[in-house]
VEXVOMAR-249111 format. One record per residue (C-alpha): residue number from 0; chain; residue in one letter; x, y, z. Coordinates in Angstrom, 1 decimal. Example, Ala and Ser with C-alpha at 12.3 -4.5 7.8 and 13.67 -1.06 7.14 Angstrom:
<rs>
(r 0,'A','A',(12.3,-4.5,7.8))
(r 1,'A','S',(13.7,-1.1,7.1))
</rs>
This chain:
<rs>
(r 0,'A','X',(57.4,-21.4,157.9))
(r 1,'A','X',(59.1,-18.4,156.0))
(r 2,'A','X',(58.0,-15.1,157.7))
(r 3,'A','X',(59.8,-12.6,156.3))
(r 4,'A','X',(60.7,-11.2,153.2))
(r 5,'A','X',(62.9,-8.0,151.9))
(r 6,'A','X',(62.1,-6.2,148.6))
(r 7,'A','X',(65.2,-4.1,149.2))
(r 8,'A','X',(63.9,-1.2,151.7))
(r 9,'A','X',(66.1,1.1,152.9))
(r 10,'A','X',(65.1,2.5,156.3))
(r 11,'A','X',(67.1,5.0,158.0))
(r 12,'A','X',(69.4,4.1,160.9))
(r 13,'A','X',(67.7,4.7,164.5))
(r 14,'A','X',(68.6,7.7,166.4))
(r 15,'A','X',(67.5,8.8,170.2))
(r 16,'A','X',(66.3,11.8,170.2))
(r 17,'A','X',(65.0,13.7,173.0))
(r 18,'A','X',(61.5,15.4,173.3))
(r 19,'A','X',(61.9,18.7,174.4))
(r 20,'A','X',(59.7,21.4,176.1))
(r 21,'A','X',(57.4,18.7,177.7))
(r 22,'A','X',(56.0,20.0,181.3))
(r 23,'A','X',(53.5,19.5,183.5))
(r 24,'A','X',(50.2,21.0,182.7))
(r 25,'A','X',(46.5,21.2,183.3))
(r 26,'A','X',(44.6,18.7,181.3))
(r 27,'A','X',(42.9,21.3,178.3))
(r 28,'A','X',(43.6,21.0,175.4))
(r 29,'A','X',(44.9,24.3,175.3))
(r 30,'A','X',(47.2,23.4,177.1))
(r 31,'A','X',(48.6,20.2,175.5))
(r 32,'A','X',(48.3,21.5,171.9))
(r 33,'A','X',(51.5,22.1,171.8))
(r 34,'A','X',(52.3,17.9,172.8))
(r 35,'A','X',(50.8,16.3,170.2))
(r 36,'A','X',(54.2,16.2,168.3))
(r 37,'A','X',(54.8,13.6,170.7))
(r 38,'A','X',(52.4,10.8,168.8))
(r 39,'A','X',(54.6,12.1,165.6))
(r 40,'A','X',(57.9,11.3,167.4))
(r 41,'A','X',(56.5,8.1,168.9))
(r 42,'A','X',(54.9,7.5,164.8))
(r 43,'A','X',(59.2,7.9,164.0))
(r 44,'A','X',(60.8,6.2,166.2))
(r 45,'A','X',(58.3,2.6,165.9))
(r 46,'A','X',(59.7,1.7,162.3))
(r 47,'A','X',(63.9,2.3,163.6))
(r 48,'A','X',(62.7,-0.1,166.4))
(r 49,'A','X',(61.5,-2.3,164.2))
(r 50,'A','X',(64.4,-2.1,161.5))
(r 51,'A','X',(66.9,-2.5,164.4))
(r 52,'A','X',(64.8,-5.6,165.3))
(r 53,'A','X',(64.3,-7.3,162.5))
(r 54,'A','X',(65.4,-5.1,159.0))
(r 55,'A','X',(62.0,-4.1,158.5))
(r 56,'A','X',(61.0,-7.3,156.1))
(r 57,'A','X',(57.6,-7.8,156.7))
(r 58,'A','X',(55.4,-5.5,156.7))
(r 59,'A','X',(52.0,-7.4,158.2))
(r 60,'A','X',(53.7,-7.9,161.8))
(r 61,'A','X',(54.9,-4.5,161.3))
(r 62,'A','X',(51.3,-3.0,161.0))
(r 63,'A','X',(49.6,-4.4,164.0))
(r 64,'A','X',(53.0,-3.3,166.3))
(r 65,'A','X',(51.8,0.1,165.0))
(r 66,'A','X',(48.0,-0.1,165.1))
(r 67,'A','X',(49.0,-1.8,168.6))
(r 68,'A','X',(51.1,1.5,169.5))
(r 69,'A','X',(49.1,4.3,168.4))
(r 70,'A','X',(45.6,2.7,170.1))
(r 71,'A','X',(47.4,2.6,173.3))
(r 72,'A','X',(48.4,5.8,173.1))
(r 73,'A','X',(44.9,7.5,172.3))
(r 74,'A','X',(43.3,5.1,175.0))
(r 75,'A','X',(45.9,6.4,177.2))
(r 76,'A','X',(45.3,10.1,176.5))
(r 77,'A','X',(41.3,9.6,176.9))
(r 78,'A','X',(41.6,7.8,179.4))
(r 79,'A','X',(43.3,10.7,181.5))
(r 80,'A','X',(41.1,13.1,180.0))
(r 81,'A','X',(38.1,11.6,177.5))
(r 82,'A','X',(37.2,13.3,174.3))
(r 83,'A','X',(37.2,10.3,172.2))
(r 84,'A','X',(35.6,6.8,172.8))
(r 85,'A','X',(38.5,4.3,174.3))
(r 86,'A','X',(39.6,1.1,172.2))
(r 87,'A','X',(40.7,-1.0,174.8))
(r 88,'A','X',(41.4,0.1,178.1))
(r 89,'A','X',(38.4,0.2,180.9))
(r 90,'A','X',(40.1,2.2,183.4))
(r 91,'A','X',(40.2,6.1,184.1))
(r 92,'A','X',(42.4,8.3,186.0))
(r 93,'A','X',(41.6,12.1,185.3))
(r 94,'A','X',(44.3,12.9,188.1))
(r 95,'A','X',(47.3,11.3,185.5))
(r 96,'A','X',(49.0,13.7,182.9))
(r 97,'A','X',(47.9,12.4,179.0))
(r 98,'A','X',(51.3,12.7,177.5))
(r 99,'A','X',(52.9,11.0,180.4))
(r 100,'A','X',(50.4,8.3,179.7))
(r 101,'A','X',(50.7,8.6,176.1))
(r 102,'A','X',(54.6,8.2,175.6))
(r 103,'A','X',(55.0,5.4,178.7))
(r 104,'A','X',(52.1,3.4,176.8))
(r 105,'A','X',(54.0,3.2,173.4))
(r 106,'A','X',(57.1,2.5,174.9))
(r 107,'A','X',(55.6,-0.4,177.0))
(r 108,'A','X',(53.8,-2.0,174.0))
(r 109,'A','X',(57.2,-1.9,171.7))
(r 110,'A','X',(59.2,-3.5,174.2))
(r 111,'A','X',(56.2,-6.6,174.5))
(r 112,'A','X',(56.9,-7.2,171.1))
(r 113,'A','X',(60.5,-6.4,170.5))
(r 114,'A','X',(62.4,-7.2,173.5))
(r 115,'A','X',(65.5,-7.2,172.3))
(r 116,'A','X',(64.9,-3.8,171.6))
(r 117,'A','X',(63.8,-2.4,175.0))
(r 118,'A','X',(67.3,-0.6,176.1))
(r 119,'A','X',(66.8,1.9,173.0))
(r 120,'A','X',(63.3,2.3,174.3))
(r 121,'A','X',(64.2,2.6,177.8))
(r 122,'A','X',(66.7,5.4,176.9))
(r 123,'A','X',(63.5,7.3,174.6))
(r 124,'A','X',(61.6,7.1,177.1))
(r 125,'A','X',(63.6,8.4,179.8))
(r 126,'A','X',(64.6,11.5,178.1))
(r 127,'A','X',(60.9,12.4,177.6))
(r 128,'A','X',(60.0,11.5,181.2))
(r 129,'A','X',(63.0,13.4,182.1))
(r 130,'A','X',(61.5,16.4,180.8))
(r 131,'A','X',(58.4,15.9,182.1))
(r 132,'A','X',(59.3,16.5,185.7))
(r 133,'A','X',(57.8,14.5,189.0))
(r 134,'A','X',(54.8,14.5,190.7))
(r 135,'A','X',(51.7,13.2,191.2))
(r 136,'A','X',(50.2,14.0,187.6))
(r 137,'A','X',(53.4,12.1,186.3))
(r 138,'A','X',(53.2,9.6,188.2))
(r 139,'A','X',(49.5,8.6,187.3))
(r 140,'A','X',(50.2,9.1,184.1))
(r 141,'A','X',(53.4,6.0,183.9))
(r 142,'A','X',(50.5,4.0,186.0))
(r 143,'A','X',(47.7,4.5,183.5))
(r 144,'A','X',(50.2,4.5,180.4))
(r 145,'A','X',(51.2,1.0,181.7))
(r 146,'A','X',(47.6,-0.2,182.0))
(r 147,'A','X',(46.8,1.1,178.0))
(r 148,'A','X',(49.7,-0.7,176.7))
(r 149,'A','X',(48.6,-3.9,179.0))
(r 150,'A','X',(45.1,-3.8,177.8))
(r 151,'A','X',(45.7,-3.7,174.3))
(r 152,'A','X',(48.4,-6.4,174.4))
(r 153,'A','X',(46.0,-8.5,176.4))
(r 154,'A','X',(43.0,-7.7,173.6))
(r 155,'A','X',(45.9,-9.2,170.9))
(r 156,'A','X',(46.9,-11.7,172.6))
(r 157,'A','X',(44.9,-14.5,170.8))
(r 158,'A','X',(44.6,-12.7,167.4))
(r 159,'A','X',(45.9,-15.6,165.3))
(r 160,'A','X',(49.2,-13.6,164.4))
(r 161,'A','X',(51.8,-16.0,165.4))
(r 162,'A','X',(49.9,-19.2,163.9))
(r 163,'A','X',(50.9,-21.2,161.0))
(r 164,'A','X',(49.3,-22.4,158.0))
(r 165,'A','X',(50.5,-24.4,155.4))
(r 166,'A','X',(50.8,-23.5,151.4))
(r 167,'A','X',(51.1,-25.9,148.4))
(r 168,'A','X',(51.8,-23.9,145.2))
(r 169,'A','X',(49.2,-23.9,142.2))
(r 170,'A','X',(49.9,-26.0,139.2))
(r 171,'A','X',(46.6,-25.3,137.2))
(r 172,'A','X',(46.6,-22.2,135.0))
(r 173,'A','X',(45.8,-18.9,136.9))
(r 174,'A','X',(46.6,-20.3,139.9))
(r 175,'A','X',(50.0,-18.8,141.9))
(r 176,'A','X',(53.1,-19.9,141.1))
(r 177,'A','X',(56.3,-19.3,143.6))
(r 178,'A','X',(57.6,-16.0,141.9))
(r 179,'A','X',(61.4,-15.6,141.0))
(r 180,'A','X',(63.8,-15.4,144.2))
(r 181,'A','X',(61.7,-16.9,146.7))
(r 182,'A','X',(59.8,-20.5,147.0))
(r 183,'A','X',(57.5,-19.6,149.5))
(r 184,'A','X',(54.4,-17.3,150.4))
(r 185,'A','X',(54.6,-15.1,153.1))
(r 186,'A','X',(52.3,-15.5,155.8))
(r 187,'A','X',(49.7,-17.5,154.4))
(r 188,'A','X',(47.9,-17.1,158.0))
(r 189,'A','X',(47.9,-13.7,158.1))
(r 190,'A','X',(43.9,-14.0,155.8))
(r 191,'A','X',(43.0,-15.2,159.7))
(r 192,'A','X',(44.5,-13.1,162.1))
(r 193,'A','X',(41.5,-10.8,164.0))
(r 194,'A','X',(40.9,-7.4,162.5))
(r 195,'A','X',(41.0,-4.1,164.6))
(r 196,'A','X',(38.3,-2.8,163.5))
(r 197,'A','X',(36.5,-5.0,161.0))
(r 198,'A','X',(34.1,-8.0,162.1))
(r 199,'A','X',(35.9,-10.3,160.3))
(r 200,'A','X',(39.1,-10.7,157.6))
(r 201,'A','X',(36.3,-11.8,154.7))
(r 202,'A','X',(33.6,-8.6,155.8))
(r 203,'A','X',(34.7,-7.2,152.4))
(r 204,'A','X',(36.0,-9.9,150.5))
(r 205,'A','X',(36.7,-8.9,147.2))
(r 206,'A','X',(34.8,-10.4,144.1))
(r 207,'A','X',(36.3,-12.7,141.7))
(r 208,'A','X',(39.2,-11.6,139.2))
(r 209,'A','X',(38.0,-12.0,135.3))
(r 210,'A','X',(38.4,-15.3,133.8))
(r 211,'A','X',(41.3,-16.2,131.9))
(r 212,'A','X',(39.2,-16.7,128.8))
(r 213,'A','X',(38.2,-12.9,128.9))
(r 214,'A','X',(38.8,-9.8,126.8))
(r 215,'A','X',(38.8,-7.7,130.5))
(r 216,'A','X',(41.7,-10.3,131.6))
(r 217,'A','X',(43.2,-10.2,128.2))
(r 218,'A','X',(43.3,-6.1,128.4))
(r 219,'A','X',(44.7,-6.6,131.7))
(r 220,'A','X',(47.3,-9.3,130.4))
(r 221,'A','X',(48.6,-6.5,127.4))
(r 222,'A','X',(48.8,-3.2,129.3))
(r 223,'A','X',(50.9,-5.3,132.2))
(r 224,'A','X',(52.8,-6.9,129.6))
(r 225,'A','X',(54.0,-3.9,127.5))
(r 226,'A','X',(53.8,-1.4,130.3))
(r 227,'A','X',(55.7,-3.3,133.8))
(r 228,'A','X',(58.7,-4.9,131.5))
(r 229,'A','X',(61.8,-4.8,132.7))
(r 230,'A','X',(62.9,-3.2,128.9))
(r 231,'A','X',(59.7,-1.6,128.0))
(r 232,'A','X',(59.8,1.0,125.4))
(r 233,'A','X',(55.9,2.0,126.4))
(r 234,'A','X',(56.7,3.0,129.9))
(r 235,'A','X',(57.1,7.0,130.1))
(r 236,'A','X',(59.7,8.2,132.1))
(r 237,'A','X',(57.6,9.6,134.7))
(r 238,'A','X',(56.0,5.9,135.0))
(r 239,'A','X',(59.1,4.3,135.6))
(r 240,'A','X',(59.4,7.4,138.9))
(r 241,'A','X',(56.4,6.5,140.4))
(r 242,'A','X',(56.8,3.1,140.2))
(r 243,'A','X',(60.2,3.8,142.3))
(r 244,'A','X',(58.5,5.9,144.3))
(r 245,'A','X',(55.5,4.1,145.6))
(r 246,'A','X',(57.4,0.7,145.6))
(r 247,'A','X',(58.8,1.3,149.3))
(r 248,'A','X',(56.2,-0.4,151.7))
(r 249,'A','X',(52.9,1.2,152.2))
(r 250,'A','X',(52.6,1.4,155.9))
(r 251,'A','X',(55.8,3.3,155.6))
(r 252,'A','X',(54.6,5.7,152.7))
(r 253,'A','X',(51.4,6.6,154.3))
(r 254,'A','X',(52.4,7.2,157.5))
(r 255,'A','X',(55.1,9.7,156.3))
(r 256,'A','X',(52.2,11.5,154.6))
(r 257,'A','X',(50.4,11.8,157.5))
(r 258,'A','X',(52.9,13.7,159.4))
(r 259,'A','X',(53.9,15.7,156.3))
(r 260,'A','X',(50.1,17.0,156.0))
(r 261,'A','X',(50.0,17.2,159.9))
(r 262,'A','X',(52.7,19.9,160.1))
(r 263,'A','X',(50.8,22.2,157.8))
(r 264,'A','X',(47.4,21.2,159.5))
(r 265,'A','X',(48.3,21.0,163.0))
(r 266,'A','X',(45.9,18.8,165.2))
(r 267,'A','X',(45.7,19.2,169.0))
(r 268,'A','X',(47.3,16.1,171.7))
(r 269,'A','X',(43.8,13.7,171.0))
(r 270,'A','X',(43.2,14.7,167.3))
(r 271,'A','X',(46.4,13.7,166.7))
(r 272,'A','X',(46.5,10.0,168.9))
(r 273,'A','X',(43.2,9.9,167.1))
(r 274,'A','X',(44.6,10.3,163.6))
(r 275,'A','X',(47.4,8.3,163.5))
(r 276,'A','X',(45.2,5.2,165.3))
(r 277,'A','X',(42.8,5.5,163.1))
(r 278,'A','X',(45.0,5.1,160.0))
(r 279,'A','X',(47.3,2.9,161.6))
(r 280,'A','X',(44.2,0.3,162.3))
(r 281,'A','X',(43.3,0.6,159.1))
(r 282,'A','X',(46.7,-0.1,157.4))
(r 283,'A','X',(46.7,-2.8,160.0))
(r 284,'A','X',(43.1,-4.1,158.7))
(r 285,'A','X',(44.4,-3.4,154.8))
(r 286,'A','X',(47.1,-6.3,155.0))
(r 287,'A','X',(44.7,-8.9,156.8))
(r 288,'A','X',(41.5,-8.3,154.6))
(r 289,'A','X',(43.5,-8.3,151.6))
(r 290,'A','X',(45.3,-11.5,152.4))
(r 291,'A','X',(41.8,-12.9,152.9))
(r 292,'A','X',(40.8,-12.3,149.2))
(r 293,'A','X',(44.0,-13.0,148.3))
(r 294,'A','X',(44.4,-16.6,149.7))
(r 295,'A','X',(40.7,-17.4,148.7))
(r 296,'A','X',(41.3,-16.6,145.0))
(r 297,'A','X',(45.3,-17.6,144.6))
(r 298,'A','X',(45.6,-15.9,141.6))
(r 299,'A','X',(48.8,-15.8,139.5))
(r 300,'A','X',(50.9,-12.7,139.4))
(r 301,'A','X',(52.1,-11.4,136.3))
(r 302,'A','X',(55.8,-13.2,135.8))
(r 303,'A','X',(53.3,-16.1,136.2))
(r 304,'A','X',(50.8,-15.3,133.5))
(r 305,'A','X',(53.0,-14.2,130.8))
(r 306,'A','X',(55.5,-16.8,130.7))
(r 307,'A','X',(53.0,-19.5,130.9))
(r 308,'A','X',(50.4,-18.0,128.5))
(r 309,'A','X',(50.1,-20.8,126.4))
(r 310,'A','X',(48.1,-22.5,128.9))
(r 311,'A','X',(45.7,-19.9,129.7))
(r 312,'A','X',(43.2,-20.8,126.8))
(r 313,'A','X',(42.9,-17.3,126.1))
(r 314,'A','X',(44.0,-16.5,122.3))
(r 315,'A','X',(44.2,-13.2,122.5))
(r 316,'A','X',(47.6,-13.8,125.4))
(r 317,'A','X',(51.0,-14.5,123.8))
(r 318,'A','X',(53.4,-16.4,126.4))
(r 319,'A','X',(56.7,-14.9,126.8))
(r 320,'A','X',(58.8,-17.2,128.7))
(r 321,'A','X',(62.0,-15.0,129.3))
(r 322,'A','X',(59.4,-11.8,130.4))
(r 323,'A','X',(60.4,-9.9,133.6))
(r 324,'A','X',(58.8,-7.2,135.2))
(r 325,'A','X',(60.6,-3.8,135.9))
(r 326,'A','X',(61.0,-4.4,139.8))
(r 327,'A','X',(60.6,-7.4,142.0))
(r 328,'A','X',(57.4,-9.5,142.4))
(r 329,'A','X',(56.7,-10.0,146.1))
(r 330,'A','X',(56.2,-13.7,147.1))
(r 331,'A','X',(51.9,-13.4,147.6))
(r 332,'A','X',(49.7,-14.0,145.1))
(r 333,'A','X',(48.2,-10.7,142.7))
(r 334,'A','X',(44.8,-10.4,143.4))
(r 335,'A','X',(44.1,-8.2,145.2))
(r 336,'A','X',(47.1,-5.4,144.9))
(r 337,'A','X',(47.4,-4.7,149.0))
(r 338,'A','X',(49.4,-2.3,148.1))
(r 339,'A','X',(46.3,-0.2,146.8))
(r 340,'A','X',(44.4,-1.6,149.6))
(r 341,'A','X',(46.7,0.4,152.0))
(r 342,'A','X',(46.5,3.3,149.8))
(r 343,'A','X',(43.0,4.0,149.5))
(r 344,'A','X',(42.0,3.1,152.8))
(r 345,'A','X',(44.9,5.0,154.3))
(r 346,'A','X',(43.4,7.8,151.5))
(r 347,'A','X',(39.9,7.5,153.2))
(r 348,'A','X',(41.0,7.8,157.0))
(r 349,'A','X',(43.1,10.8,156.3))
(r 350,'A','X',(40.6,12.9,154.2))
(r 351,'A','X',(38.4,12.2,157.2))
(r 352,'A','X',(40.9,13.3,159.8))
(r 353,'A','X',(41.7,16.6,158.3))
(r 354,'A','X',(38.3,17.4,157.3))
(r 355,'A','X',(38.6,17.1,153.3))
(r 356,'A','X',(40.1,15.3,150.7))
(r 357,'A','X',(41.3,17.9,148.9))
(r 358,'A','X',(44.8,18.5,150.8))
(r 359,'A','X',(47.5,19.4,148.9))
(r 360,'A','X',(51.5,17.9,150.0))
(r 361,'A','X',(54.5,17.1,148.8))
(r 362,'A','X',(56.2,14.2,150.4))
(r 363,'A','X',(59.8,11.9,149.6))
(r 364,'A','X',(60.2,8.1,149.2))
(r 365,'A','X',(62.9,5.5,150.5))
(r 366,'A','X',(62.6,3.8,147.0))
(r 367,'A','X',(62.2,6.9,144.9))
(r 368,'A','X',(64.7,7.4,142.1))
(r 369,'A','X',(67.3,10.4,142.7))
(r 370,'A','X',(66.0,11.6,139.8))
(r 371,'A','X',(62.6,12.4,140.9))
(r 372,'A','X',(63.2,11.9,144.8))
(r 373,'A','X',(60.0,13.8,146.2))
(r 374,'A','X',(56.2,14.2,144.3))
(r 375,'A','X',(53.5,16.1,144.8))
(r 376,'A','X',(49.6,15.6,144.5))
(r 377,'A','X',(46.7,17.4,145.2))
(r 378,'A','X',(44.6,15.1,147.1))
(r 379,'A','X',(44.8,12.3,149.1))
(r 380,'A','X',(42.6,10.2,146.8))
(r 381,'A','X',(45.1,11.2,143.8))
(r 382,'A','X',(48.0,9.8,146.1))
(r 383,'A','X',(46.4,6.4,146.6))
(r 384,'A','X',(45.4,6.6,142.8))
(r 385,'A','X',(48.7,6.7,141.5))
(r 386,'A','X',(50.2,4.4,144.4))
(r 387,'A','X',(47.6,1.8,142.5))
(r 388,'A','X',(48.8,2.7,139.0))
(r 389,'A','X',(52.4,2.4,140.3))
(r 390,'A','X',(52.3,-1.9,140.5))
(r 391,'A','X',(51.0,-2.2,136.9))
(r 392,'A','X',(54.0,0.1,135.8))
(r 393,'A','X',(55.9,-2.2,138.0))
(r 394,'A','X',(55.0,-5.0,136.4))
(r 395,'A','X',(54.6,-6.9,139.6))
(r 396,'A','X',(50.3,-6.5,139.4))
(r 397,'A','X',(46.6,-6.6,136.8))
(r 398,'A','X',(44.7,-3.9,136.8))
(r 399,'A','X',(41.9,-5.6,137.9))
(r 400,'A','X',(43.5,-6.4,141.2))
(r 401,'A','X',(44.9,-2.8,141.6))
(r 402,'A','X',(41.1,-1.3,140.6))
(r 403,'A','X',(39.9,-4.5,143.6))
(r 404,'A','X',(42.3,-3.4,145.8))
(r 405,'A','X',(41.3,0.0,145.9))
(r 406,'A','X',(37.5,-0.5,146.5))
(r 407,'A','X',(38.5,-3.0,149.3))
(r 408,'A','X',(40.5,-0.3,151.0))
(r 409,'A','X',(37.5,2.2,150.6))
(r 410,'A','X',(35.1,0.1,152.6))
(r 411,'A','X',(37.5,-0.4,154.9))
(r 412,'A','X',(38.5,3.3,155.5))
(r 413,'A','X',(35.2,4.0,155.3))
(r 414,'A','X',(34.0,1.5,158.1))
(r 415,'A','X',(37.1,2.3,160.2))
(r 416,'A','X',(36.1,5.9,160.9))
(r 417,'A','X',(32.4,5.2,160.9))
(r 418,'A','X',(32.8,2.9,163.8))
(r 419,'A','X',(35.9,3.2,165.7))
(r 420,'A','X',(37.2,6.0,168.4))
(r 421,'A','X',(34.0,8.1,168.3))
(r 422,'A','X',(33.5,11.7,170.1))
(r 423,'A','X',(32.9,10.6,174.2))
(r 424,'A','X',(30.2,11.3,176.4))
(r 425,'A','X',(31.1,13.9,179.1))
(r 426,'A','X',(33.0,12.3,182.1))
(r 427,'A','X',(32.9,13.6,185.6))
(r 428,'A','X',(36.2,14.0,186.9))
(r 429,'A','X',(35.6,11.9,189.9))
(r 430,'A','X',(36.2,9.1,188.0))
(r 431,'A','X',(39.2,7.0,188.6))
(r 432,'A','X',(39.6,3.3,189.2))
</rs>
């Protein structure tokens, strides 16, 4: 089974850094607002593990390491001091410092996954706990830390993840073809890996794409055609950026605007866990519902279409047999674009953790051109928007499957904060198991 694939991301080399100015403190939130950078470092310092591990190549493990990370760190923090409902863990220990709990849970759930890794995470960690001082408070916190990261490993441990399933590539028209550079799909299993939040990878299954014999799939087949070449004369200039820009991988793209928009809206130690587990679930969630629609419909990419358009019994589709699209097709089928799955749910989760939609930021891309490294937007929705736009200026995706892909990722934003890590009850603080 091929499980892994690169479409050429850059990610930048892993450095240890210390967290400074970390002490011991009551349990307010006063008095941890100014901790909360620590889920930002932790957010960081995930994707270097993962590049040292492995290059980055796939991003569906990838996504439930950090949906993994960030829930054990917000049931950490909660479960030291509730304000928000836990995900996993059962335990509380009001006596154990949050960060403490917080930064020894991430580091213990990374090193599960990516062993080889654990020395670099050893080292992280001990400058942080370094600064943290001893006691008591500390100590509780490694203990309940621990018990986060163990309960949320133990809730994954049967997910499906590491299964296999087999893949035969389509021979009838409009059904996938292997795409140039790679005779494989990539993780055909992932449509039946568990959720984190949704009931089940098909709760929002997507409905079918047009038929070939359409004028909607015909529209679709002309814009992609004469706007994602490799040589097109009809793409603008500022077409070709984005496409550049969004092309870098989408777990990657929205978690950089998160921070970015946090540091101009500064959230508190559990706003902040809560934020970035919320989104990462829901990125998490993206890759396995879309690869649910995706597997169930098989639907030709682009390359696909075009060069065998003779066979589509459309008349209104000339075949183009030497056609190439401006960047590389990933090896999954088109329909839907997860790439605008990500977007709009990671859209959704974000306008609901800062309160509105309407945020304005300005943020850089891995893939961008150096001509037009950094872009600006004034909401979240007109991010994921143009993110969607950006694969039929690629040339790697149909509209119709960027326009499905971004109504899939609504619901599932939309459930995701509707149903996961709620405002708590009130907890005495003589609870601790």
């Amino acid at each position: 089974m091929h499980t892994s694939f690169s479409i050429g991301l850059v990610v930048a080399s892993a450095a240890l850094a210390a967290v400074a100015g970390v002490q011991q403190k009551n349990s307010s939130s006063a008095a941890y607002a100014d901790e909360s950078h620590l889920i930002l470092d932790w957010n960081r310092f995930a994707p270097q593990i993962i590049a040292a591990d492995n290059g980055y190549q796939n991003p569906l493990p990838a996504t439930r390491a950090l949906a993994m990370m960030h829930l054990a760190m917000h049931d950490a923090i909660n479960a030291a001091a509730p304000r928000y409902a836990t995900y996993a863990i059962r335990t509380r220990d009001q006596q154990a410092d949050p960060a403490v709990a917080a930064a020894q849970a991430a580091h213990d759930v990374l090193a599960t996954i990516y062993p080889g890794q654990k020395p670099a995470l050893d080292t992280y960690l001990k400058q942080y706990l370094g600064e943290a001082g001893v006691g008591s408070r500390v100590a509780k916190g490694v203990a309940l830390g621990k018990r986060a990261a163990a309960d949320i490993i133990a809730a994954r441990a049967d997910d499906k993840s590491s299964a296999e399933d087999p893949y035969k590539e389509g021979r009838a028209p409009g059904e996938y073809r292997f795409v140039p550079g790679f005779d494989f799909v990539n993780m055909p299993h992932w449509r039946r890996v568990k959720p984190f939040a949704l009931g089940s990878p098909a709760q929002f299954r997507v409905s079918p794409p047009p038929a070939l014999g359409s004028k909607e799939y015909a529209r679709a087949f002309e814009e992609v055609k004469r706007k994602g070449a490799r040589t097109s004369d009809a793409r603008t200039r500022d077409e070709s950026h984005y496409a550049a820009f969004w092309y870098e991988l989408s777990d990657i793209g929205w978690n950089r605007i998160a921070r970015v928009v946090w540091r101009e809206n500064r959230q508190d130690l559990w706003t902040t866990a809560r934020t970035f587990a919320l989104l990462n679930v829901a990125l998490a969630d993206s890759y396995i519902a879309g690869w649910d629609s995706k597997m169930h419909y098989n639907f030709w990419r682009p390359i696909s279409a075009i060069r065998l358009a003779a066979d589509d019994g459309n008349r209104a589709t000339a075949p183009d047999a030497t056609w190439e699209p401006f960047l590389t097709t990933p090896p999954v089928q088109d329909y839907p674009s997860t790439h605008s799955v990500l977007g709009a749910a990671g859209a959704v989760v974000l306008a609901h953790a800062f309160g509105r939609d309407d945020v304005t930021f300005t943020f850089a891309s891995l893939s961008a051109d150096s001509a037009n490294p950094v872009r600006s937007f004034r909401s979240f929705s007109e991010a994921a928007r143009e993110n969607a736009e950006s694969r039929v200026r690629a040339g790697i995706h149909f509209r119709f499957a960027i326009e499905a892909g971004l109504t899939l990722g609504q619901d599932i934003g939309r459930y995701t904060v509707r149903t996961l890590l709620e405002p708590a009850p009130a907890v005495s603080d003589s609870s601790n198991e």
